[in-house]
N, CA, C, O and CB atoms as a CASP TS submission, in Angstrom:
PFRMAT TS
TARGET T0000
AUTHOR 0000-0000-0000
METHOD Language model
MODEL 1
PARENT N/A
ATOM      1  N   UNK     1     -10.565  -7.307   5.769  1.00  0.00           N
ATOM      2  CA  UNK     1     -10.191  -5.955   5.400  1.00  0.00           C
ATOM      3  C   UNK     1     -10.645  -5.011   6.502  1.00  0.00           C
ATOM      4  O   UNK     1     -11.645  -5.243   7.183  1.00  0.00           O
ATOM      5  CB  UNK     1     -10.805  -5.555   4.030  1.00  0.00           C
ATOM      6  N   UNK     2      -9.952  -4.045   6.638  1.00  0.00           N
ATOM      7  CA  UNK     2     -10.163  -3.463   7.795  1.00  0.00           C
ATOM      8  C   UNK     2     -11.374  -1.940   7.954  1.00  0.00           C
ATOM      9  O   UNK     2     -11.356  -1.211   6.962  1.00  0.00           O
ATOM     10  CB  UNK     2      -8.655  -3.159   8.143  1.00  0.00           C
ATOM     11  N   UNK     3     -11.910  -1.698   8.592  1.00  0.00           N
ATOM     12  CA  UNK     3     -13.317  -1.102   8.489  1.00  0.00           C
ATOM     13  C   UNK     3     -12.244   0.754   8.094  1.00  0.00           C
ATOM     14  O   UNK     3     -11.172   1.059   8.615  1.00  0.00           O
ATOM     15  CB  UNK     3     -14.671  -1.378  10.539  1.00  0.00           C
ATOM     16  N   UNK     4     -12.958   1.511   7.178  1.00  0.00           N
ATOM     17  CA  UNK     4     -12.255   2.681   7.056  1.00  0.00           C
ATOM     18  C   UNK     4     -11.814   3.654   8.532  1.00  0.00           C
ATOM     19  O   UNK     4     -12.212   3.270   9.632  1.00  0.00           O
ATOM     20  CB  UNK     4     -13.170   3.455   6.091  1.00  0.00           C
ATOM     21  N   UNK     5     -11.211   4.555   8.436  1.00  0.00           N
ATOM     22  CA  UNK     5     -10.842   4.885   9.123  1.00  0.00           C
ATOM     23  C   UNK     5      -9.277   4.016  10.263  1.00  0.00           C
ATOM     24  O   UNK     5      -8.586   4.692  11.026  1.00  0.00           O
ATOM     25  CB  UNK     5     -12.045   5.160   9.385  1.00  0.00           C
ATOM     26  N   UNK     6      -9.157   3.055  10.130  1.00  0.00           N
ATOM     27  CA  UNK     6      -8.605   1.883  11.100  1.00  0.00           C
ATOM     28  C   UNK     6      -6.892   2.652  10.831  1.00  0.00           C
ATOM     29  O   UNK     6      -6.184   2.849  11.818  1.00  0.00           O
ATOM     30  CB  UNK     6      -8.966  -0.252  10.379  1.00  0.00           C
ATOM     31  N   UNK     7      -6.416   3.004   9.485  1.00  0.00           N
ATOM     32  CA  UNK     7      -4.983   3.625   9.184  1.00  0.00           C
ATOM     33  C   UNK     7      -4.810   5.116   9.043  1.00  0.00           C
ATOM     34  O   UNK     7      -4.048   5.744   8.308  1.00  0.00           O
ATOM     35  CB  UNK     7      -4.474   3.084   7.906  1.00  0.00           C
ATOM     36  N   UNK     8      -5.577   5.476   9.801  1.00  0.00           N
ATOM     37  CA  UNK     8      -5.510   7.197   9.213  1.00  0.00           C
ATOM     38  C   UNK     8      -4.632   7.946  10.127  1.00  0.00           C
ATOM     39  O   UNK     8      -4.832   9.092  10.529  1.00  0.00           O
ATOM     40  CB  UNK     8      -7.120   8.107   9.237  1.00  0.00           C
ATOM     41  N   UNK     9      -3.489   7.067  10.455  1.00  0.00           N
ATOM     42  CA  UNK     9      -2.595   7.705  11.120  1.00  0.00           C
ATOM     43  C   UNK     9      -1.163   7.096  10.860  1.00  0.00           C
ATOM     44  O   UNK     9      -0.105   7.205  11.480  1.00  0.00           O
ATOM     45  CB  UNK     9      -3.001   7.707  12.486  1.00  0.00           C
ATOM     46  N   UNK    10      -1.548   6.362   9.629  1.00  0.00           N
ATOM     47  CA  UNK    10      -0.065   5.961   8.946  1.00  0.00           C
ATOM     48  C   UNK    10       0.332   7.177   7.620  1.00  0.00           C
ATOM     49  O   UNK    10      -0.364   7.773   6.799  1.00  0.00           O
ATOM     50  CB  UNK    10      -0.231   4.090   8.131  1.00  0.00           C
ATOM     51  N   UNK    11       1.721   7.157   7.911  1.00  0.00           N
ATOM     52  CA  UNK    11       2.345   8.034   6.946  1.00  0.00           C
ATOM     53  C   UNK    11       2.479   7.499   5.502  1.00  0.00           C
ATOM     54  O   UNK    11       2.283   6.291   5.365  1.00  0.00           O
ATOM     55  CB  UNK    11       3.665   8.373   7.442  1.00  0.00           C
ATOM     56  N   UNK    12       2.814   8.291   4.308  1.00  0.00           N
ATOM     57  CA  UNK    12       3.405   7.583   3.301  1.00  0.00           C
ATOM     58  C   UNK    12       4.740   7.621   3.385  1.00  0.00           C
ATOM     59  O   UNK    12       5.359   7.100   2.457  1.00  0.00           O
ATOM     60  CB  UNK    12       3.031   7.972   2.120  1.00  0.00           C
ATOM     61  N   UNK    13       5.524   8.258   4.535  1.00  0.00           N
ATOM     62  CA  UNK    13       6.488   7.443   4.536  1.00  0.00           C
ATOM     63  C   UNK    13       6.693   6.346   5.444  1.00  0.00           C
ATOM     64  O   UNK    13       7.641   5.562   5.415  1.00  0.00           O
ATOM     65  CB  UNK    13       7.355   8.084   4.566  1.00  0.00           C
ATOM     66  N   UNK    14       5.643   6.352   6.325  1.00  0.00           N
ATOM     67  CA  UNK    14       5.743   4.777   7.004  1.00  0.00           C
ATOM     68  C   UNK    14       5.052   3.875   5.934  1.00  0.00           C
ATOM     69  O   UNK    14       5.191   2.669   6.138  1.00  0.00           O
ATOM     70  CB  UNK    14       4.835   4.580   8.654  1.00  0.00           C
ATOM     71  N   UNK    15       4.607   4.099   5.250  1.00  0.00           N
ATOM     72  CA  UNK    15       4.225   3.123   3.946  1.00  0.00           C
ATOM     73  C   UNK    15       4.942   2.508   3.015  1.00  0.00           C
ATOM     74  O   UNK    15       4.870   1.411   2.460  1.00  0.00           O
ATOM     75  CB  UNK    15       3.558   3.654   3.164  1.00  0.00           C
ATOM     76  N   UNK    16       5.925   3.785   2.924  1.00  0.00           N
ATOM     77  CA  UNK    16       7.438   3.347   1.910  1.00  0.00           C
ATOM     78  C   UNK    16       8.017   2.705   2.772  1.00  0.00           C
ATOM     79  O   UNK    16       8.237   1.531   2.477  1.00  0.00           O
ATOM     80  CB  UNK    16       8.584   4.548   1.286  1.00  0.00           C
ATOM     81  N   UNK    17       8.351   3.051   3.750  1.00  0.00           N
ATOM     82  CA  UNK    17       9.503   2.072   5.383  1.00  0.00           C
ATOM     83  C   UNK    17       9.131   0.657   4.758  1.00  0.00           C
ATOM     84  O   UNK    17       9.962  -0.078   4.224  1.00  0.00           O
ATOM     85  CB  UNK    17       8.656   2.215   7.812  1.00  0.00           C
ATOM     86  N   UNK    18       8.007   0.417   4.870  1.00  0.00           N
ATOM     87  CA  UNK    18       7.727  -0.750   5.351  1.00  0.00           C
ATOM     88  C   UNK    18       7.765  -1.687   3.771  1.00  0.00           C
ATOM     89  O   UNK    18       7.805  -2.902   3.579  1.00  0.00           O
ATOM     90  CB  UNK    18       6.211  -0.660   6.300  1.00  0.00           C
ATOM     91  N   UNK    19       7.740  -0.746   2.992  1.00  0.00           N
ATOM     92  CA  UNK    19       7.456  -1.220   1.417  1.00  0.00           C
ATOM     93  C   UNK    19       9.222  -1.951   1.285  1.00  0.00           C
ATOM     94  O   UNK    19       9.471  -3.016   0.721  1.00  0.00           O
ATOM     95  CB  UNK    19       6.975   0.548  -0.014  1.00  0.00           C
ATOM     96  N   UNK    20      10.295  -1.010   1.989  1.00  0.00           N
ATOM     97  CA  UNK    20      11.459  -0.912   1.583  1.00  0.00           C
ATOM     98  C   UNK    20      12.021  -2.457   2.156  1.00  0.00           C
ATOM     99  O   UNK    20      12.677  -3.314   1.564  1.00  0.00           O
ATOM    100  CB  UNK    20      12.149   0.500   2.124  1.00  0.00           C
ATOM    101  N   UNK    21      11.478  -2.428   3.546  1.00  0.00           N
ATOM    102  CA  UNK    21      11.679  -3.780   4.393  1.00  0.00           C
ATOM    103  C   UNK    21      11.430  -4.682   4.019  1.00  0.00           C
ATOM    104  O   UNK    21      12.283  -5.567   4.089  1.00  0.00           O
ATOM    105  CB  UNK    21      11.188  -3.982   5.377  1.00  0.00           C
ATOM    106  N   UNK    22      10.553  -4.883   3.608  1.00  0.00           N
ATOM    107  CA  UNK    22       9.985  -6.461   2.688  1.00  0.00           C
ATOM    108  C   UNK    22      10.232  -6.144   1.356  1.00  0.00           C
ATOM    109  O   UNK    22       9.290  -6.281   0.576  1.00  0.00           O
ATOM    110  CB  UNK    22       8.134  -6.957   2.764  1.00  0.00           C
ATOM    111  N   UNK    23      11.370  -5.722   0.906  1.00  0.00           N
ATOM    112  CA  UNK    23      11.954  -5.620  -0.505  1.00  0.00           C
ATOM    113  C   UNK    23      11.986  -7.022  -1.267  1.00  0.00           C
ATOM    114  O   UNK    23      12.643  -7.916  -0.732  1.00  0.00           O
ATOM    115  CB  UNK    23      13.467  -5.036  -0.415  1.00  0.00           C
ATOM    116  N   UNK    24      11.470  -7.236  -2.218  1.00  0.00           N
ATOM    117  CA  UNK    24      11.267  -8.942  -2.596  1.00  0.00           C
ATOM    118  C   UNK    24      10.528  -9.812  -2.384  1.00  0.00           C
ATOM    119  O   UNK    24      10.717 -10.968  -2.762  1.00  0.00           O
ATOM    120  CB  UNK    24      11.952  -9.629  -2.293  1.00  0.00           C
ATOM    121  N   UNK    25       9.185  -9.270  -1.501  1.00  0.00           N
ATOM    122  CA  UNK    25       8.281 -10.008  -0.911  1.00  0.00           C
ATOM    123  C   UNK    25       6.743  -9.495  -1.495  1.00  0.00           C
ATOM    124  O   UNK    25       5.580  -9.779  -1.210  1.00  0.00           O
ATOM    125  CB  UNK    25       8.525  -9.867   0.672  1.00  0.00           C
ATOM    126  N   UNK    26       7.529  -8.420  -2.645  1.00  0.00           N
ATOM    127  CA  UNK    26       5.933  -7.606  -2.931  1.00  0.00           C
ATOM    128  C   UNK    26       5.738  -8.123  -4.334  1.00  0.00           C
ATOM    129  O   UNK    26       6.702  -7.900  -5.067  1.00  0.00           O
ATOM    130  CB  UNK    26       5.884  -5.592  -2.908  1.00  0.00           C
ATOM    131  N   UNK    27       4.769  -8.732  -4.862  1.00  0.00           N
ATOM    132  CA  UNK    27       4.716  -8.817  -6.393  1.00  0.00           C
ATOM    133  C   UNK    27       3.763  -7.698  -7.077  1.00  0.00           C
ATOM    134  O   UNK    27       2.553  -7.480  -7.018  1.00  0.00           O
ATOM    135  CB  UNK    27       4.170 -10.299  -6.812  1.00  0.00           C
ATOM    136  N   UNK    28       4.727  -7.154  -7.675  1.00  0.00           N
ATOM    137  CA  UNK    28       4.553  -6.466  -8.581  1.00  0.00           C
ATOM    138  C   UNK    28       3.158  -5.974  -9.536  1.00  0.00           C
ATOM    139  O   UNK    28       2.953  -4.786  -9.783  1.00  0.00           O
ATOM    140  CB  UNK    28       5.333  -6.980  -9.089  1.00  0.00           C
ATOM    141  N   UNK    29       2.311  -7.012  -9.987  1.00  0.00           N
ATOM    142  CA  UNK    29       0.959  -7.046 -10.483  1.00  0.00           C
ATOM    143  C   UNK    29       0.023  -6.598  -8.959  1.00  0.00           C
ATOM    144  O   UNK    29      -0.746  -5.639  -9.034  1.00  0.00           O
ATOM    145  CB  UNK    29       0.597  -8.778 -11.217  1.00  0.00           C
ATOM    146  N   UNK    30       0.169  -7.376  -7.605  1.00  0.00           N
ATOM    147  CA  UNK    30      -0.206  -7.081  -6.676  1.00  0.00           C
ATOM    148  C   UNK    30      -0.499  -5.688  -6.203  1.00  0.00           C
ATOM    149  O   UNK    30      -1.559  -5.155  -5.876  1.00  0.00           O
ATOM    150  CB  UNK    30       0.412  -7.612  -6.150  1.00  0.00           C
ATOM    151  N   UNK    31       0.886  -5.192  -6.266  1.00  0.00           N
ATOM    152  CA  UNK    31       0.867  -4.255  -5.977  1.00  0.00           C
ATOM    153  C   UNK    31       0.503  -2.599  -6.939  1.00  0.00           C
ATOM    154  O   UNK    31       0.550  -1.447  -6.508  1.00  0.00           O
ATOM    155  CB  UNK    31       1.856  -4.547  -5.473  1.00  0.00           C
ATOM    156  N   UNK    32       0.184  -3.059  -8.206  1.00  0.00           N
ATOM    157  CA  UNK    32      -0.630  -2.521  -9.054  1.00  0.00           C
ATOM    158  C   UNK    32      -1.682  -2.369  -9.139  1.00  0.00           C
ATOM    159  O   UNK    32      -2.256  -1.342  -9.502  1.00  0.00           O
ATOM    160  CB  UNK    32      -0.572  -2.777  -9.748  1.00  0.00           C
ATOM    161  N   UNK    33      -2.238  -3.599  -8.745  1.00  0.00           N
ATOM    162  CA  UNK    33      -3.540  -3.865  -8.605  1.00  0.00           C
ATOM    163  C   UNK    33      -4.674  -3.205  -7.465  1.00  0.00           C
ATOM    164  O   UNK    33      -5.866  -2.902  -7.523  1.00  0.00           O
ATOM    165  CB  UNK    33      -3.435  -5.144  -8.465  1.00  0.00           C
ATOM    166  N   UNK    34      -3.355  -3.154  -6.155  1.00  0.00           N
ATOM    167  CA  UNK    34      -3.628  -2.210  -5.290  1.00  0.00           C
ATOM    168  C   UNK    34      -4.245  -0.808  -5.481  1.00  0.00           C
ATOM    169  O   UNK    34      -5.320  -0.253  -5.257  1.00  0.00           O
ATOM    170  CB  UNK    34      -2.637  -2.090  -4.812  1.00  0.00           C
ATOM    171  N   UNK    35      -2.902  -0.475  -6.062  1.00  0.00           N
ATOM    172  CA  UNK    35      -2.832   1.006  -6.285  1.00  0.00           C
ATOM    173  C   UNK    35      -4.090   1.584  -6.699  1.00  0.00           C
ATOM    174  O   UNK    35      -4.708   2.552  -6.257  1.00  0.00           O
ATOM    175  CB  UNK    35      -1.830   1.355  -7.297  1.00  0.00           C
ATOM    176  N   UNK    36      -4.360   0.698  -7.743  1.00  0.00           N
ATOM    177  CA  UNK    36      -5.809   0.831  -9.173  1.00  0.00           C
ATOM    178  C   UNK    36      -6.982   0.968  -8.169  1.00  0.00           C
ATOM    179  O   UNK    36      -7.988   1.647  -8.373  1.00  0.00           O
ATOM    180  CB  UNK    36      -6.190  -0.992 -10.503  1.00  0.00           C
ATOM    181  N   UNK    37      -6.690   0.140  -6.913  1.00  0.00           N
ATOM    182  CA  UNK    37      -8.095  -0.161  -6.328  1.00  0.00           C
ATOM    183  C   UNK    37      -7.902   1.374  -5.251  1.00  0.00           C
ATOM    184  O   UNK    37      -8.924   1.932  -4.851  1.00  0.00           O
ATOM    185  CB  UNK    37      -8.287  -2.111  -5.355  1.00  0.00           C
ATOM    186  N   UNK    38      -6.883   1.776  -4.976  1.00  0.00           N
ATOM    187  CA  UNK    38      -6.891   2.953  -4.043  1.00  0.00           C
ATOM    188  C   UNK    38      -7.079   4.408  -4.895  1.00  0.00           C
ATOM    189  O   UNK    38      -7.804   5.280  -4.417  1.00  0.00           O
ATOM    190  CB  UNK    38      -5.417   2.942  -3.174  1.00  0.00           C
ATOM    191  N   UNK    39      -6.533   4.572  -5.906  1.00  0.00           N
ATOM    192  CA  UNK    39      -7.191   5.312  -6.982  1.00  0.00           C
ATOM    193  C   UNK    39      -8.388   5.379  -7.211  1.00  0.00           C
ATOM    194  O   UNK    39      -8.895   6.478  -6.983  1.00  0.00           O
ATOM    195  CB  UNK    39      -6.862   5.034  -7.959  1.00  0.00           C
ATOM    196  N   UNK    40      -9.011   4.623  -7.571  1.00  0.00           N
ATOM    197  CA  UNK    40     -10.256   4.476  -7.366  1.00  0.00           C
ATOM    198  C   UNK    40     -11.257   4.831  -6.094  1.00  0.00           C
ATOM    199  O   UNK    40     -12.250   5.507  -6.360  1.00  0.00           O
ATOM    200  CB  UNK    40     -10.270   3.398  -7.594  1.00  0.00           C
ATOM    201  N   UNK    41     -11.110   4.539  -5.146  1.00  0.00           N
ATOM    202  CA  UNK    41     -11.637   4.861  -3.837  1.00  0.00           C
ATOM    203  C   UNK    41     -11.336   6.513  -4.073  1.00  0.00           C
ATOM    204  O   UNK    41     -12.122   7.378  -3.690  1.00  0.00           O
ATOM    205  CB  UNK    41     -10.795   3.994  -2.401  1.00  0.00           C
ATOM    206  N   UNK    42     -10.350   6.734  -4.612  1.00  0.00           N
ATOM    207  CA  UNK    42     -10.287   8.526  -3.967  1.00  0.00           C
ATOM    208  C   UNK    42     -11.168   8.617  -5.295  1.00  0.00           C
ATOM    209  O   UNK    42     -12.270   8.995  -4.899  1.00  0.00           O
ATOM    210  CB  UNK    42      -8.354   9.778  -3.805  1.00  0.00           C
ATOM    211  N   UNK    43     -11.208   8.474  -6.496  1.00  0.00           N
ATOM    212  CA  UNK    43     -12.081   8.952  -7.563  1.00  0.00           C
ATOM    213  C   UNK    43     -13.625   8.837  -7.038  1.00  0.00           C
ATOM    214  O   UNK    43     -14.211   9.919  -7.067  1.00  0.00           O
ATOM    215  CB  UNK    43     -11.817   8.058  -8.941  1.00  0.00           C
ATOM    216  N   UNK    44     -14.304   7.863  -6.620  1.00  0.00           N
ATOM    217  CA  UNK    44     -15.252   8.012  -5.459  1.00  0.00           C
ATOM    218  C   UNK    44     -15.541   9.310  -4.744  1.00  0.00           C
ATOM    219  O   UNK    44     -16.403  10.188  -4.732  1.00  0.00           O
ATOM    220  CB  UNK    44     -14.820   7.194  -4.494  1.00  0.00           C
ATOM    221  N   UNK    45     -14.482   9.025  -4.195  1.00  0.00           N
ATOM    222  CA  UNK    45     -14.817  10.087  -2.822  1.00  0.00           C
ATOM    223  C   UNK    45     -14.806  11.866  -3.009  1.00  0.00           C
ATOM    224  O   UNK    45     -15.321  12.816  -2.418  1.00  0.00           O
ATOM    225  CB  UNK    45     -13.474   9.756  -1.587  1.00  0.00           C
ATOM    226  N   UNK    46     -13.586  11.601  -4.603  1.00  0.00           N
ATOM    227  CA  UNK    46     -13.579  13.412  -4.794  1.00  0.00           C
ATOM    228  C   UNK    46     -14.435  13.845  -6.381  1.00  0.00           C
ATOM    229  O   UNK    46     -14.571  14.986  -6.824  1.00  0.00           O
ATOM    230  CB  UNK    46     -11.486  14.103  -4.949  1.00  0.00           C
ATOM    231  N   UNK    47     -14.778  12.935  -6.824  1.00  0.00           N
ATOM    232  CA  UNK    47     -16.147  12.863  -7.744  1.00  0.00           C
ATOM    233  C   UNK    47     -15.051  12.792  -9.169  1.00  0.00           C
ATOM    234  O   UNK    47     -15.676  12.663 -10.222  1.00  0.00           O
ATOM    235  CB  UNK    47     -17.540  14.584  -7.599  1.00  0.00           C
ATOM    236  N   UNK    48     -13.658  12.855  -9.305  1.00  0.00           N
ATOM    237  CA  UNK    48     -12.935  12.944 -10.108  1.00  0.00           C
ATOM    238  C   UNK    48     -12.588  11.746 -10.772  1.00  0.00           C
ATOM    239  O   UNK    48     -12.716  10.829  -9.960  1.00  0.00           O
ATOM    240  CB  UNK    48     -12.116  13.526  -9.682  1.00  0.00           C
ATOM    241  N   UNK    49     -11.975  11.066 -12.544  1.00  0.00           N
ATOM    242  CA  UNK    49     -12.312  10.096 -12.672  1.00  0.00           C
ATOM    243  C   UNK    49     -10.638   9.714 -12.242  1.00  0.00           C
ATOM    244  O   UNK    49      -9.883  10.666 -12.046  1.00  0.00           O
ATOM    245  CB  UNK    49     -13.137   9.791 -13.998  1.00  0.00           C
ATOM    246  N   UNK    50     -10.047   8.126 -12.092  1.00  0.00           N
ATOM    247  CA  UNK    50      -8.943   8.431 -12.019  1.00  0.00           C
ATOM    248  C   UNK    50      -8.150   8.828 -12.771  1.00  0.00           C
ATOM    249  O   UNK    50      -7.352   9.637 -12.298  1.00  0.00           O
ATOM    250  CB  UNK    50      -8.595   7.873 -11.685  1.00  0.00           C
ATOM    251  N   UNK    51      -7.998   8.469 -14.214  1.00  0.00           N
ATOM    252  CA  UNK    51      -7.342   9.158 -14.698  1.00  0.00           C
ATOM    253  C   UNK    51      -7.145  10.235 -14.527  1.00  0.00           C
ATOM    254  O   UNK    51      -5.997  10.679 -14.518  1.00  0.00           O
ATOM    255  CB  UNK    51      -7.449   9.088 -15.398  1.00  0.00           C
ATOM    256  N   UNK    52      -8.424  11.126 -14.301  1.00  0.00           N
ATOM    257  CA  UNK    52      -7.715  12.507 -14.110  1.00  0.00           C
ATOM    258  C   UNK    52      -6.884  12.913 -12.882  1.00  0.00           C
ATOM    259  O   UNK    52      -6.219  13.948 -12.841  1.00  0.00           O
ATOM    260  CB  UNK    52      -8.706  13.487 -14.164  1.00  0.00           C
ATOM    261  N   UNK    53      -7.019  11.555 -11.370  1.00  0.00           N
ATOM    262  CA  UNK    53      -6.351  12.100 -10.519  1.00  0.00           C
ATOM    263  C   UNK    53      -4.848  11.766 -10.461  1.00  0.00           C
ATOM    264  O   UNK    53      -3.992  12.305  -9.760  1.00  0.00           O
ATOM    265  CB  UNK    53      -6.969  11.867  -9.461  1.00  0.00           C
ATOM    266  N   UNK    54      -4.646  10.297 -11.760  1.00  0.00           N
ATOM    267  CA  UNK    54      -2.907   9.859 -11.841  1.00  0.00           C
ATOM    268  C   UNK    54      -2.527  11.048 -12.530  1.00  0.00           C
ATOM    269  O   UNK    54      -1.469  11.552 -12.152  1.00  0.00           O
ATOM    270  CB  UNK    54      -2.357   8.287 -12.816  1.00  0.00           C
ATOM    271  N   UNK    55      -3.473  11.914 -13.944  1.00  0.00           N
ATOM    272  CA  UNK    55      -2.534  12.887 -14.586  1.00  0.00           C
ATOM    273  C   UNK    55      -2.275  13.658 -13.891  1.00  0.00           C
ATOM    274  O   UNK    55      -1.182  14.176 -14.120  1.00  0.00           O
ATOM    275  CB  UNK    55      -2.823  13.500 -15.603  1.00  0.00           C
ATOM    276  N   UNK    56      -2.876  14.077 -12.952  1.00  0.00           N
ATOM    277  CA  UNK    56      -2.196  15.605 -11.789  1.00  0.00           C
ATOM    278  C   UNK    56      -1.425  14.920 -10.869  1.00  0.00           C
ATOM    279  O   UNK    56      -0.709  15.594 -10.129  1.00  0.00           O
ATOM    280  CB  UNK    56      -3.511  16.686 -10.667  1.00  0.00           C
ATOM    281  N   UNK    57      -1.424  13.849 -10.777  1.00  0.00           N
ATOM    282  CA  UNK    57      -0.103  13.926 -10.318  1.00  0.00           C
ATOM    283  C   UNK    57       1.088  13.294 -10.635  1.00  0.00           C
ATOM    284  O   UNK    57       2.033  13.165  -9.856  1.00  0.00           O
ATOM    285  CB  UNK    57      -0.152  13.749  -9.347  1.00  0.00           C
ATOM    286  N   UNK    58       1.036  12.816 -12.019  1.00  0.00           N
ATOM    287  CA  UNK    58       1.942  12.734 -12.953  1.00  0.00           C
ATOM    288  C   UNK    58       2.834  14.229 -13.134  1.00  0.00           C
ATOM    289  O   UNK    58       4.045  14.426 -13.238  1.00  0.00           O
ATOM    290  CB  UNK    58       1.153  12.268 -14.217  1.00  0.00           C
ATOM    291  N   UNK    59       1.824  15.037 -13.125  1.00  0.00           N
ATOM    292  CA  UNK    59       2.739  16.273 -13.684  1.00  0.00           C
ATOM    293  C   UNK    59       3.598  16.984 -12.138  1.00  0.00           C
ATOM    294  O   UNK    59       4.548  17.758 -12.248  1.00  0.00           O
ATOM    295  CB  UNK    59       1.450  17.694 -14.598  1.00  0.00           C
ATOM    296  N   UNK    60       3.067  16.559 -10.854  1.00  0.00           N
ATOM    297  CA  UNK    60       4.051  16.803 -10.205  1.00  0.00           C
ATOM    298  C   UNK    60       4.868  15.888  -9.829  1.00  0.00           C
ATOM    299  O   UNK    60       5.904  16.210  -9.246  1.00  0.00           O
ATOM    300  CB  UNK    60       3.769  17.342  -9.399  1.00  0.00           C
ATOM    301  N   UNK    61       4.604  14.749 -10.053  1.00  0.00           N
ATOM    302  CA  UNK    61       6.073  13.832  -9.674  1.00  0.00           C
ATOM    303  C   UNK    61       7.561  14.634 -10.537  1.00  0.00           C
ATOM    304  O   UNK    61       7.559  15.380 -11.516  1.00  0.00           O
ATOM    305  CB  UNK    61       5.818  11.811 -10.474  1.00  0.00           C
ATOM    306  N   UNK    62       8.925  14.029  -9.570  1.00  0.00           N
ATOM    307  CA  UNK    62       9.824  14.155 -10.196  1.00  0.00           C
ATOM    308  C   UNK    62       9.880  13.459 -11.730  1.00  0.00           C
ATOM    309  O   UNK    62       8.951  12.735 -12.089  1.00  0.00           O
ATOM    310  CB  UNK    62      10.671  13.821  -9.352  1.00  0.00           C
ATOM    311  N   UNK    63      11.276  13.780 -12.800  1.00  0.00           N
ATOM    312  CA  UNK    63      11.158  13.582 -14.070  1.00  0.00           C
ATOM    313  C   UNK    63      11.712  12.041 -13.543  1.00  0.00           C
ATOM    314  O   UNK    63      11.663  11.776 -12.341  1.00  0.00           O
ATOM    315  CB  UNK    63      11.994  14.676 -15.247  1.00  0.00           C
ATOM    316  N   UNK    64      12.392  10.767 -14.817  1.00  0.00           N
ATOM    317  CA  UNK    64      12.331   9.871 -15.304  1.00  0.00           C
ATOM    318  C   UNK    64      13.900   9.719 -14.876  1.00  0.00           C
ATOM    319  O   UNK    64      14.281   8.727 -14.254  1.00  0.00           O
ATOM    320  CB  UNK    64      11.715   9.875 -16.636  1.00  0.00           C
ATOM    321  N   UNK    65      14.830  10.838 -15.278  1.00  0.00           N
ATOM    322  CA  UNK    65      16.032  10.876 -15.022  1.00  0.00           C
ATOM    323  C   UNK    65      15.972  10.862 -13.165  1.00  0.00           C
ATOM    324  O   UNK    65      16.544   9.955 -12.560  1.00  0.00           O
ATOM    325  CB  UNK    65      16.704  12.214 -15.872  1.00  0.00           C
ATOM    326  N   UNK    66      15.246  11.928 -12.443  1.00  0.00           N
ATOM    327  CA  UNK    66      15.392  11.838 -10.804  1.00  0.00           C
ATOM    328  C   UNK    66      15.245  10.454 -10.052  1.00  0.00           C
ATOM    329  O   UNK    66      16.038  10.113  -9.174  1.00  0.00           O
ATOM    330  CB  UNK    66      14.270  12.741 -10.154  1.00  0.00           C
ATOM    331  N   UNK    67      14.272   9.750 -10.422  1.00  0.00           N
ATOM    332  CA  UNK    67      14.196   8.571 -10.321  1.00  0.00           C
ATOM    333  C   UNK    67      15.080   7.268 -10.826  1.00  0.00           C
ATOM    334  O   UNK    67      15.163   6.247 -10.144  1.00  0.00           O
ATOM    335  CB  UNK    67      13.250   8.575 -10.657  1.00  0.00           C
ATOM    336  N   UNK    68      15.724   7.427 -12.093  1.00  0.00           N
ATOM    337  CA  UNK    68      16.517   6.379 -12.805  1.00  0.00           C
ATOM    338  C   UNK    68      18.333   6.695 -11.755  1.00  0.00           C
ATOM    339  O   UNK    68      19.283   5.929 -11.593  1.00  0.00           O
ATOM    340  CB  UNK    68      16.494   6.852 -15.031  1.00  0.00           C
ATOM    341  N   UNK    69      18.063   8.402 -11.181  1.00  0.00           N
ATOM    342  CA  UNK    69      18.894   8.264 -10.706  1.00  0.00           C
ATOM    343  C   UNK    69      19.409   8.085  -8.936  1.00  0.00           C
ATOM    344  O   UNK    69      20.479   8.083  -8.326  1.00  0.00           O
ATOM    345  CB  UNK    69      19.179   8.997 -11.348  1.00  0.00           C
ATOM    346  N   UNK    70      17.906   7.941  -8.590  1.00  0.00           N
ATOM    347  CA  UNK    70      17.554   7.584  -6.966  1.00  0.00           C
ATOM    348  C   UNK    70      17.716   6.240  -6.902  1.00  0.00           C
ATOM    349  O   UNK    70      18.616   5.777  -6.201  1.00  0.00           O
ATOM    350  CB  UNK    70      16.008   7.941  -6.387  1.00  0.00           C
ATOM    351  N   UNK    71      16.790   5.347  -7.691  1.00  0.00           N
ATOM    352  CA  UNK    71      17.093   4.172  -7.880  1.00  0.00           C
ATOM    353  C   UNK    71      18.509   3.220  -8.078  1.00  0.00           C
ATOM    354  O   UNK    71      18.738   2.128  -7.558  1.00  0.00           O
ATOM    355  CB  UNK    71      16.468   4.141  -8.681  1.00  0.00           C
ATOM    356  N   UNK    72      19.558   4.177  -9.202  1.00  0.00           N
ATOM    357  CA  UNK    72      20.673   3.676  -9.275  1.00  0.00           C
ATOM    358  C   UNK    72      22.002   3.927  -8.098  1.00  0.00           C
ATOM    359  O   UNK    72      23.038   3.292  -7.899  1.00  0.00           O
ATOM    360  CB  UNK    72      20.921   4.077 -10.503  1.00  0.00           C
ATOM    361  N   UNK    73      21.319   5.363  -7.347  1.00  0.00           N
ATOM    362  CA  UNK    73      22.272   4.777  -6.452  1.00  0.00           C
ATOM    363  C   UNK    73      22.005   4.342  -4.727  1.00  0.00           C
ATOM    364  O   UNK    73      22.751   4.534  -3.767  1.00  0.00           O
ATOM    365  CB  UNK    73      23.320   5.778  -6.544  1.00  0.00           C
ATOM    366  N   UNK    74      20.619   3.678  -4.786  1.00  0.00           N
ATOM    367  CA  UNK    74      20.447   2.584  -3.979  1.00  0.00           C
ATOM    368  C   UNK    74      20.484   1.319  -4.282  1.00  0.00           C
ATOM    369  O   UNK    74      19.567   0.574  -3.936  1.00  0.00           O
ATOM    370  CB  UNK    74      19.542   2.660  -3.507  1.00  0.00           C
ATOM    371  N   UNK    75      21.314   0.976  -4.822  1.00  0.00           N
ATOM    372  CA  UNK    75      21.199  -0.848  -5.488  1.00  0.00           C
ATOM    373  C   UNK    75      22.763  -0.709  -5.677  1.00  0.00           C
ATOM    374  O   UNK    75      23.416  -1.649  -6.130  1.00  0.00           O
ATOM    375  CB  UNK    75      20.032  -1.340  -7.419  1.00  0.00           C
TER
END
């Protein structure tokens, strides 16, 4: 694993790029599992628990429909 600091010059959209490229190569629990563990690190670091940092930004993500309809017309 790589010592902090080592990616602090990757984008989240070079994160999605690369997510998009290996489409089928990511499992799913994996990549949950991730997430949970990077959530966490910021709950750490900004003294906040995560939950409280997925609900803020639950409330700014797009709705259910923007997505059901980004998704449907890339596939």
């Amino acid at each position: 694993m790589g010592r902090r600091g080592d990616h602090d010059g990757v984008t989240a959209e070079e994160i999605q790029h690369t997510l998009e490229l290996q489409s089928g190569d990511i499992e799913v629990a994996e990549a949950l599992l991730a997430l949970r563990h990077l959530v966490g690190v910021i709950a750490l670091e900004t003294g906040e628990t995560p939950r409280t940092l997925l609900d803020d930004e639950f409330t700014k993500a797009p709705s259910d429909e923007f997505w059901r309809a980004t998704i449907g017309a890339t596939l």
